[in-house]
DOKOLKOL-234953 format. One record per atom (N, C-alpha, C, O): residue in one letter; x, y, z. Coordinates in steps of 0.02 Angstrom, whole numbers, plus 50000, padded with zeros to 5 digits. Example, Ala and Ser with C-alpha at 12.3 -4.5 7.8 and 13.67 -1.06 7.14 Angstrom:
# DOKOLKOL-234953
A506604971650390
A506154977550390
A506604983550390
A507124983450423
S506424988850354
S506844994750357
S506455000250394
S506705005750402
//
This chain:
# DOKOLKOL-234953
X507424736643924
X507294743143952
X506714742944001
X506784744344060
X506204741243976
X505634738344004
X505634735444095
X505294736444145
X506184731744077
X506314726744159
X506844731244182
X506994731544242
X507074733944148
X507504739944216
X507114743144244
X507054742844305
X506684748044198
X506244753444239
X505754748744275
X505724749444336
X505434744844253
X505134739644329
X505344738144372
X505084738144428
X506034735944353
X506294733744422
X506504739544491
X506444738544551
X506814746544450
X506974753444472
X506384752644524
X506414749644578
X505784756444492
X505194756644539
X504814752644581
X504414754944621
X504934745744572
X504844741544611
X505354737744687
X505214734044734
X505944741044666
X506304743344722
X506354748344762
X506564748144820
X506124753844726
X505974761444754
X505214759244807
X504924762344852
X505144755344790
X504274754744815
X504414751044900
X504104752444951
X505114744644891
X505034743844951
X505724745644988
X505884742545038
X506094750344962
X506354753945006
X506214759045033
X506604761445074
X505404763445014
X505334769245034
X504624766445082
X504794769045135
X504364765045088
X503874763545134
X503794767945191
X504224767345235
X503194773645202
X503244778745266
X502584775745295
X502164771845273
X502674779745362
X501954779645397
X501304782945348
X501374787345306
X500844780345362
X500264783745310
X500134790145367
X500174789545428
X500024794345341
X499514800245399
X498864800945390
X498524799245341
X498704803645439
X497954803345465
X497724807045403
X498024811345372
X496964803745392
X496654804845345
X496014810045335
X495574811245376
X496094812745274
X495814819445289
X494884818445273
X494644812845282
X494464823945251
X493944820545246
X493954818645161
X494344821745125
X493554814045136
X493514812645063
X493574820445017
X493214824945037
X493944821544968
X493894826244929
X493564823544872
X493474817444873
X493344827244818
X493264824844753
X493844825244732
X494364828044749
X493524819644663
X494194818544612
X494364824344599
X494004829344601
X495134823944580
X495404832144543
X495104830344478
X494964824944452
X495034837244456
X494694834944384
X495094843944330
X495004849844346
X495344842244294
X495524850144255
X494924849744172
X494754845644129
X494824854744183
X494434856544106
X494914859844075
X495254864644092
X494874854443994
X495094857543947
X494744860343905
X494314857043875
X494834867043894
X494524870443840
X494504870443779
X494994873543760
X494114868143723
X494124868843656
X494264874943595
X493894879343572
X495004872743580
X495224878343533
X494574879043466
X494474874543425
X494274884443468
X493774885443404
X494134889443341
X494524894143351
X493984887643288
X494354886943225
X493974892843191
X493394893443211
X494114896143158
X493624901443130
X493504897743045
X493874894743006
X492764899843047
X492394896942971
X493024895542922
X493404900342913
X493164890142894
X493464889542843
X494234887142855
X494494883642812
X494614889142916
X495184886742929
X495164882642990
X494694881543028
X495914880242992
X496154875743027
X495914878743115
X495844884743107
X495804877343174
X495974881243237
X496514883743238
X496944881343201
X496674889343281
X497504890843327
X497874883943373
X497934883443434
X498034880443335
X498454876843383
X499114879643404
X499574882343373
X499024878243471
X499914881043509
X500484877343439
X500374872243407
X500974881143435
X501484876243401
X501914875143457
X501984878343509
X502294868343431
X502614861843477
X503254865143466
X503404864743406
X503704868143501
X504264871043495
X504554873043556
X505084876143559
X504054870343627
X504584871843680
X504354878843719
X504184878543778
X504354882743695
X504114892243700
X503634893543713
X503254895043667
X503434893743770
X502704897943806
X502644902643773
X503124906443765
X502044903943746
X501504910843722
X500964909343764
X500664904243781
X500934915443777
X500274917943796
X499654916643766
X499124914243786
X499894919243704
X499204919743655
X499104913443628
X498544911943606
X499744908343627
X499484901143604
X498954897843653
X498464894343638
X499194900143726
X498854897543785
X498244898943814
X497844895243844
X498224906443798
X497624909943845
X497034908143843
X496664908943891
X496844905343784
X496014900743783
X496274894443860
X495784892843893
X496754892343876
X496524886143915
X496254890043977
X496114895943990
X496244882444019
X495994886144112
X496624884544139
X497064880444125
X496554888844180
X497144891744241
X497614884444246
X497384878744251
X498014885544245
X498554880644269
X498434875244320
X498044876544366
X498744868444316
X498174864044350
X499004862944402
X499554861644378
X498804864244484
X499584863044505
X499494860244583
X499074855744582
X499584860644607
X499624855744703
X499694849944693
X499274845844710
X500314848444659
X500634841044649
X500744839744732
X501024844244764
X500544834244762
X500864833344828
X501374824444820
X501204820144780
X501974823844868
X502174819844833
X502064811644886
X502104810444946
X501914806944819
X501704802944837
X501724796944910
X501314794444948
X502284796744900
X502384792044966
X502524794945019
X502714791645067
X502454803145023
X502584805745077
X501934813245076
X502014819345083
X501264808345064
X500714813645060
X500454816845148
X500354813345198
X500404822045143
X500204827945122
X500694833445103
X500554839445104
X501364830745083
X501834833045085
X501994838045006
X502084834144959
X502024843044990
X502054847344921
X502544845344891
X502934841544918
X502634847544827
X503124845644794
X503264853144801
X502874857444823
X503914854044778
X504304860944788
X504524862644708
X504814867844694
X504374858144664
X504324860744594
X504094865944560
X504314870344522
X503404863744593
X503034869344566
X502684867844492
X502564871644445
X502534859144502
X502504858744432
X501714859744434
X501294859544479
X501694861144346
X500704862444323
X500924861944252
X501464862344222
X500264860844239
X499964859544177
X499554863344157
X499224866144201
X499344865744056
X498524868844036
X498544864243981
X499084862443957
X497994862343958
X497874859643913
X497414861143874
X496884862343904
X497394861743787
X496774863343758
X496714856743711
X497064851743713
X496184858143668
X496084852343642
X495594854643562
X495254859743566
X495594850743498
X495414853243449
X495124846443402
X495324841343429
X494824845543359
X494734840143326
X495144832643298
X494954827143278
X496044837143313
X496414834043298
X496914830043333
X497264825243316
X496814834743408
X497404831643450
X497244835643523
X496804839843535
X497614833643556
X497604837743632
X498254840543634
X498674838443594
X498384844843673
X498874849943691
X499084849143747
X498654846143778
X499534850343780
X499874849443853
X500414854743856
X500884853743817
X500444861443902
X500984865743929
X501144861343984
X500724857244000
X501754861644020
X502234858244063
X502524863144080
X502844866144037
X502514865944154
X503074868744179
X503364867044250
X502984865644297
X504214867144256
X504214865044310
X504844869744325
X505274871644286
X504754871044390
X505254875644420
X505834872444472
X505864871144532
X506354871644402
X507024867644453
X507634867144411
X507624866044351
X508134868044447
X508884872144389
X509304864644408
X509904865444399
X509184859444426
X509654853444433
X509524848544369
X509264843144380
X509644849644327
X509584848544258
X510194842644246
X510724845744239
X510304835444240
X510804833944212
X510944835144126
X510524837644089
X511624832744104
X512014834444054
X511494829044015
X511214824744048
X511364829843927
X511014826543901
X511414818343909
X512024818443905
X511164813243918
X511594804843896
X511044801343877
X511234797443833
X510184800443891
X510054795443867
X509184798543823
X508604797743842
X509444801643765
X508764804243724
X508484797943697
X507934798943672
X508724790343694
X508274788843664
X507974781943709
X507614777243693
X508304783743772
X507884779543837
X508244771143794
X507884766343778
X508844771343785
X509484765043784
X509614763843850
X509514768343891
X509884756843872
X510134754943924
X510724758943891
X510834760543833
X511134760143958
X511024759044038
X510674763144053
X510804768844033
X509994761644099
X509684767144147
X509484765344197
X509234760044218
X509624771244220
X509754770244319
X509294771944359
X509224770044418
X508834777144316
X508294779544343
X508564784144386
X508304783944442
X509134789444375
X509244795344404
X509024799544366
X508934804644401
X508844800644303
X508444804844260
X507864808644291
X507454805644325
X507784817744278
X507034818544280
X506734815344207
X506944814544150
X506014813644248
X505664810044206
X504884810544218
X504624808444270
X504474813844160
X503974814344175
X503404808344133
X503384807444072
X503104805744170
X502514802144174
X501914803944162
X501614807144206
X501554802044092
X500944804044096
X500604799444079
X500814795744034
X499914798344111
X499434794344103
X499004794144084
X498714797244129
X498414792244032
X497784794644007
X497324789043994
X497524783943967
X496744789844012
X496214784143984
X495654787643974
X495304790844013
X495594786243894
X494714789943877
X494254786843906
X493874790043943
X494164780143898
X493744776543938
X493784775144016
X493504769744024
X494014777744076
X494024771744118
X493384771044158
X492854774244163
X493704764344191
X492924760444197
X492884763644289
X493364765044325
X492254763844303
X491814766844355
X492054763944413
X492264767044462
X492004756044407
X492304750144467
X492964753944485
X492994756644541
X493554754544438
X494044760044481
X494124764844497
X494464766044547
X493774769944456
X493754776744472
X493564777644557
X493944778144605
X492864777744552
X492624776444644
X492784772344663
X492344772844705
X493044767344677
X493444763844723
X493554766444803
X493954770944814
X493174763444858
X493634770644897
X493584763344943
X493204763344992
X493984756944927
X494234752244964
X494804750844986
X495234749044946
X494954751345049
X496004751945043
X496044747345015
X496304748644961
X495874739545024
X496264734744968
X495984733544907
X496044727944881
X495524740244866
X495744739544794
X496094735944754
X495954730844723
X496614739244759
X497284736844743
X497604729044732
X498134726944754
X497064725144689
X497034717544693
X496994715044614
X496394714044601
X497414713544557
X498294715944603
X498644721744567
X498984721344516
X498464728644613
X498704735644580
X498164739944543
X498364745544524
X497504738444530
X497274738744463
X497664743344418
X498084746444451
X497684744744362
X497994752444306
X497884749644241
X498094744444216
X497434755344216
X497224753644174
X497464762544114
X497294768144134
X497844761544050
X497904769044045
X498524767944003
X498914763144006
X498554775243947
X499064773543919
X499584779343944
X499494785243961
X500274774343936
X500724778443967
X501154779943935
X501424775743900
X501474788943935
X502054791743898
X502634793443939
X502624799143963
X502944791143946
X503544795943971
X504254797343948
X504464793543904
X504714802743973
X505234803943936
X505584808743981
X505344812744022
X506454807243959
X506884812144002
X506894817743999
X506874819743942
X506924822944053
X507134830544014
X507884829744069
X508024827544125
X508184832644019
X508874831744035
X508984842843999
X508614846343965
X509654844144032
X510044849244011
X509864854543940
X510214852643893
X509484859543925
X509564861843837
X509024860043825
X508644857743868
X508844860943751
X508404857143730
X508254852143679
X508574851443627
X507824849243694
X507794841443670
X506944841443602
X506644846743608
X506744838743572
X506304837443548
X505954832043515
X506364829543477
X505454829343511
X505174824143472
X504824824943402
X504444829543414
X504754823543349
X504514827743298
X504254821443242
X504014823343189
X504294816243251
X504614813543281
X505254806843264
X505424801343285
X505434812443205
X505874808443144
X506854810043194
X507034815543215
X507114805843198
X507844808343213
X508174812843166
X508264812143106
X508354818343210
X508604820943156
X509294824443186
X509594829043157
X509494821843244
X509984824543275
X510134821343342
X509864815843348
X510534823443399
X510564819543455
X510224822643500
X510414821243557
X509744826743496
X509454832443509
X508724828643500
X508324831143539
X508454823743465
X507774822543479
X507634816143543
X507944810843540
X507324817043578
X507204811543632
X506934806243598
X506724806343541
X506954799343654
X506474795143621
X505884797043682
X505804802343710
X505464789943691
X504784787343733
X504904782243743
X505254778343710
X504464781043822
X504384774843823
X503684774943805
X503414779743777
X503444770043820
X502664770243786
X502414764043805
X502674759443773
X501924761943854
X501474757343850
X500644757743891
X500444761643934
X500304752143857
X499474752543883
X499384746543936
X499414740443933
X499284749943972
X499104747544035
X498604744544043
X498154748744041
X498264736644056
X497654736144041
X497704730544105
X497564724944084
X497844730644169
X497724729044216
X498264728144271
X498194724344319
X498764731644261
X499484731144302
X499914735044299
X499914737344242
X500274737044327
X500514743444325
X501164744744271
X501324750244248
X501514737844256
X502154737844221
X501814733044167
X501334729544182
X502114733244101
X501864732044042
X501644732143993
X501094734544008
X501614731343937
X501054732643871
X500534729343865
X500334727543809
X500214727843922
X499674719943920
X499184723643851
X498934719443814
X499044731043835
X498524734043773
X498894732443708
X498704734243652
X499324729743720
X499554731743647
X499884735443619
X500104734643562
X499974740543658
X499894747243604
X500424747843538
X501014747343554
X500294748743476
X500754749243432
X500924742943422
X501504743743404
X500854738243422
X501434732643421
X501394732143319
X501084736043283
X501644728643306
X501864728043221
X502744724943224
X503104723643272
X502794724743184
X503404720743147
X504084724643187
X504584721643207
X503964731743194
X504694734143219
X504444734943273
X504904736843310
X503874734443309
X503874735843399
X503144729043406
X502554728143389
X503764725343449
X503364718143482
X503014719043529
X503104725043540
X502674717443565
X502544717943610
X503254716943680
X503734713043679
X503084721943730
X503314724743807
X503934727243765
X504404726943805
X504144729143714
X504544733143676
X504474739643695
X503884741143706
X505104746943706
X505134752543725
X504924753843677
X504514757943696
X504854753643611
X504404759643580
X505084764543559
X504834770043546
X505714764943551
X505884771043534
X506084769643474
X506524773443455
X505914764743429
X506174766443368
X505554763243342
X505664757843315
X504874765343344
X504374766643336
X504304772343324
X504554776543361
X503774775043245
X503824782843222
X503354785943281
X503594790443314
X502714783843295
X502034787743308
X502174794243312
X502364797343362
X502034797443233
X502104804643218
X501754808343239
X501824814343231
X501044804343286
X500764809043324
X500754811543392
X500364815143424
X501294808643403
X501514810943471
X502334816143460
X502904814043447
X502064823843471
X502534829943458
X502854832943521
X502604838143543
X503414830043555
X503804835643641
X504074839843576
X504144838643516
X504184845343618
X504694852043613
X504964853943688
X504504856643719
X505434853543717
X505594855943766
X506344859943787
X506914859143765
X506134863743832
X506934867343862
X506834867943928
X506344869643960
X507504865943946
X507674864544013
X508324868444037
X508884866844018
X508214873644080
X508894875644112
X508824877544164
X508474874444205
X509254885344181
X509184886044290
X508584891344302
X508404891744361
X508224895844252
X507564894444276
X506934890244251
X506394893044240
X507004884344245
X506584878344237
X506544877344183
X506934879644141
X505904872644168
X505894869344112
X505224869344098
X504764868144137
X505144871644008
X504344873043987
X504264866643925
X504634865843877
X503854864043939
X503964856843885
X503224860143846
X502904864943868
X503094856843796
X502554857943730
X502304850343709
X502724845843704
X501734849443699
X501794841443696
X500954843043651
X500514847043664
X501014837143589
X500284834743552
X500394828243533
X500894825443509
X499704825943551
X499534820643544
X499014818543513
X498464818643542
X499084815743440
X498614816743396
X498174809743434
X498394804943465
X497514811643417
X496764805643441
X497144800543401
X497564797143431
X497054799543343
X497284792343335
X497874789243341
X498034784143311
X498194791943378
X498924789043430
X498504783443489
X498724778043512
X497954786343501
X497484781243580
X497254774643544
X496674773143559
X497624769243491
X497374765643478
X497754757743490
X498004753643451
X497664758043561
X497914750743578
X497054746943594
X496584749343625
X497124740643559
X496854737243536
X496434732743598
X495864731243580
X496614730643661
X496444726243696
X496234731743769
X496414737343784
X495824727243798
X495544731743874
X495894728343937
X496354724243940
X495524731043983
X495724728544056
X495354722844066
X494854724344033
X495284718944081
X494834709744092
X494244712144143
X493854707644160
X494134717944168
X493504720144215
X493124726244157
X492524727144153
X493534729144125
X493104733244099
X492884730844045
X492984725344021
X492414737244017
X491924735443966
X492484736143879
X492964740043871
X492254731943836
X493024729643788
X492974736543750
X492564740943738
X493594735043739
X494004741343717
X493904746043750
X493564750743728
X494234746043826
X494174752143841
X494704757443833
X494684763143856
X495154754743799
X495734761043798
X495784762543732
X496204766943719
X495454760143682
X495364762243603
X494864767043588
X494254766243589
X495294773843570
X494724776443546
X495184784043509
X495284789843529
X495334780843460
X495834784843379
X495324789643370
X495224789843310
X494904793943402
X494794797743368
X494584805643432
X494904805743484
X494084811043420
X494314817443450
X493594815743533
X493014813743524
X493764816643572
X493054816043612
X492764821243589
X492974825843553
X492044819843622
X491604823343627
X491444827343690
X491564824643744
X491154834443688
X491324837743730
X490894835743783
X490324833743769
X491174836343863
X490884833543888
X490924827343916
X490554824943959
X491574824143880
X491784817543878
X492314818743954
X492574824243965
X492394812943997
X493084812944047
X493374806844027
X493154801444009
X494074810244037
X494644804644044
X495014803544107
X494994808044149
X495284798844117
X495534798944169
X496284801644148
X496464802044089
X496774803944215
X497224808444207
X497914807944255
X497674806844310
X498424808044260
X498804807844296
X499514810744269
X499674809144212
X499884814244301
X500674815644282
X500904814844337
X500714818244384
X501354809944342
X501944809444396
X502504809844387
X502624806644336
X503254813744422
X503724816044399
X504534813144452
X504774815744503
X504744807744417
X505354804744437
X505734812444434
X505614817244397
X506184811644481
X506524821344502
X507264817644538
X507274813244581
X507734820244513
X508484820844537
X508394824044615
X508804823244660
X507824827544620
X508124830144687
X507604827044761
X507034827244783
X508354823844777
X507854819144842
X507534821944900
X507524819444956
X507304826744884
X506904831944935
X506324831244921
X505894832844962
X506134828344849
X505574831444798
X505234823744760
X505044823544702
X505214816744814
X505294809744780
X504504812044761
X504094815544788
X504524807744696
X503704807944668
X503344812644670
X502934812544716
X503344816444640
X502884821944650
X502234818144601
X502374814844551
X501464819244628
X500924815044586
X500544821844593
X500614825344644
X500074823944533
X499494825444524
X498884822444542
X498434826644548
X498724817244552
X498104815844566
X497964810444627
X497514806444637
X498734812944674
X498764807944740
X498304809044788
X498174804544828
X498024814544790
X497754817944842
X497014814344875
X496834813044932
X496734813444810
X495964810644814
X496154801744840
X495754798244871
X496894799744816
X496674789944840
X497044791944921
X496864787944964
X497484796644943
X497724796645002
X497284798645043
X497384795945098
X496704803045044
X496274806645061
X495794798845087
X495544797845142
X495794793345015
X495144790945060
X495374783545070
X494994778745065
X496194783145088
X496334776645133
X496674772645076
X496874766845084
X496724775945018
X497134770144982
X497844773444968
X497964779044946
X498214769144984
X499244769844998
X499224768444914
X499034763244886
X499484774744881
X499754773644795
X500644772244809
X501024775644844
X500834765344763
X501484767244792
X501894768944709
X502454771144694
X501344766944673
X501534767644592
X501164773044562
X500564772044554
X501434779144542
X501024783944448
X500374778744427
X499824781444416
X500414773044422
X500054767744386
X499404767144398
X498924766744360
X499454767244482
X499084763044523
X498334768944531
X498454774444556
X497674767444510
X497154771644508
X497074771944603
X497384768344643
X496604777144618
X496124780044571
X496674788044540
X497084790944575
X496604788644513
X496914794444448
X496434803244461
X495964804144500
X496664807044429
X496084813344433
X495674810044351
X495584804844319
X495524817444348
X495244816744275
X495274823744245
X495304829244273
X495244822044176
X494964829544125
X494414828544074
X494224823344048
X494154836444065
X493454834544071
X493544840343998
X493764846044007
X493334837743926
X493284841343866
X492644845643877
X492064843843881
X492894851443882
X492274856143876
X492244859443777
X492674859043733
X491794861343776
X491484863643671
X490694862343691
X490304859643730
X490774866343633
X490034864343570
X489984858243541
X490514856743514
X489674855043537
X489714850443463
X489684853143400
X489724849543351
//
């Protein structure tokens, strides 16, 4: 599975090749604050529940919707999705709303990310690193990129037709799988580790791997699609770093501290070829001379845990 989707995007990479455009002045990193769900004396916090279904009231503690996806290999160019994100965050896990506005939905065929895949799937990409290291973040060298750096752990998964969910036991044809790997200096691979054990080897997809702390809920139809997603802290525990950064930088099983940044990225494989790559956090490496041609490839935005201690 692994060497298809590499190979997919690594063909996408040199058949799409555009002119770069003129460059704007340096922006700052995108950066979204997540807000800390507070728990009242004695109980658990309000966590959103994972079921797919926008509330308001599950949501309204976050900040405003995080959205000006522009798409990647054809920056300054918008995505027409309309996709955004809010995220909150609690002692136990982080939260993620997903919405995206688009009715070309295929019929469900591959929930648990089995060959054959063709990479016509929507498919969203997300990226995260509690730690990353400073040398990439500011980077503002066009040839960075030696070779690719990416450092970060990565989730992604189909939304196809209806709705689908992770929970993350099978319990129907109705639950998706993941792919899942830690990135610790290249853009394709498990070089971190992540998870590996007896039923998932290493550069293994991961879908018949439990990690019960990773919860989608999603629905998808012709006016769009609202996904629900938690990710419990000690899910972030792949074991090995990037060979430049400081060790273990992608381990860290437990809740940040407020105040803490991660690095950040969602990029979104899309059926509709009007709409190739749409990236969240393209803006800041196109802005200062570096060509992203991979989700993978830093510099990334970031999010930034706001609380009390």
């Amino acid at each position: 599975m692994k060497n298809t989707y590499s190979y997919l995007l690594a063909l996408t990479a040199v058949l799409s090749f555009t002119a770069t455009p003129a460059r704007a002045d340096k922006p700052g990193r995108r950066n979204y604050t997540v807000q800390r769900i507070h728990a009242e004396a004695g109980h658990k916090s309000h966590a959103p529940v994972i079921d797919g279904e926008k509330s308001h009231d599950e949501w309204s503690g976050a900040s405003d919707p995080a959205d000006g996806f522009t798409l990647m290999r054809e920056w300054p160019r918008p995505d027409n999705q309309q996709l955004r994100f809010r995220m909150l965050w609690d002692d136990e896990a982080l939260y993620i709303l997903g919405e995206i506005d688009y009715a070309g939905w295929q019929s469900p065929t591959d929930y648990y990310w089995d060959p054959p895949y063709d990479g016509t799937q929507d498919t969203v990409n997300l990226y995260l690193n509690p730690k990353p290291s400073a040398v990439v973040m500011d980077s503002t060298d066009p040839d960075w990129c030696q070779p690719c750096r990416a450092d970060g752990y990565q989730i992604a998964w189909h939304i196809d037709q209806g709705f689908a969910r992770r929970n993350p036991v099978r319990t129907g044809d109705y639950v998706m799988g993941l792919f899942l790997e830690a990135h610790t200096g290249y853009i394709f691979g498990n070089e971190g580790n992540w998870s590996v054990n007896d039923s998932c080897p290493p550069n293994y997809n991961y879908r018949d791997c439990d990690h019960p702390g990773i919860q989608i809920a999603q629905h998808a139809g012709p006016k769009g699609c609202v996904f629900e997603m938690r990710i419990a802290w000690e899910e972030f525990n792949a074991p090995d770093s990037a060979p430049w950064a400081a060790p273990s930088t992608l381990f860290h099983p437990f809740a940040p501290k407020p105040g803490e940044q991660w690095a950040f990225e969602w990029g979104q494989i899309t059926t509709d070829p009007n709409n190739f790559l749409p990236s969240w956090s393209d803006a800041k490496a196109q802005a200062q001379g570096v060509t992203r041609w991979f989700f993978a490839q830093w510099p990334h935005g970031t999010i930034t845990f706001k609380g009390e201690d």
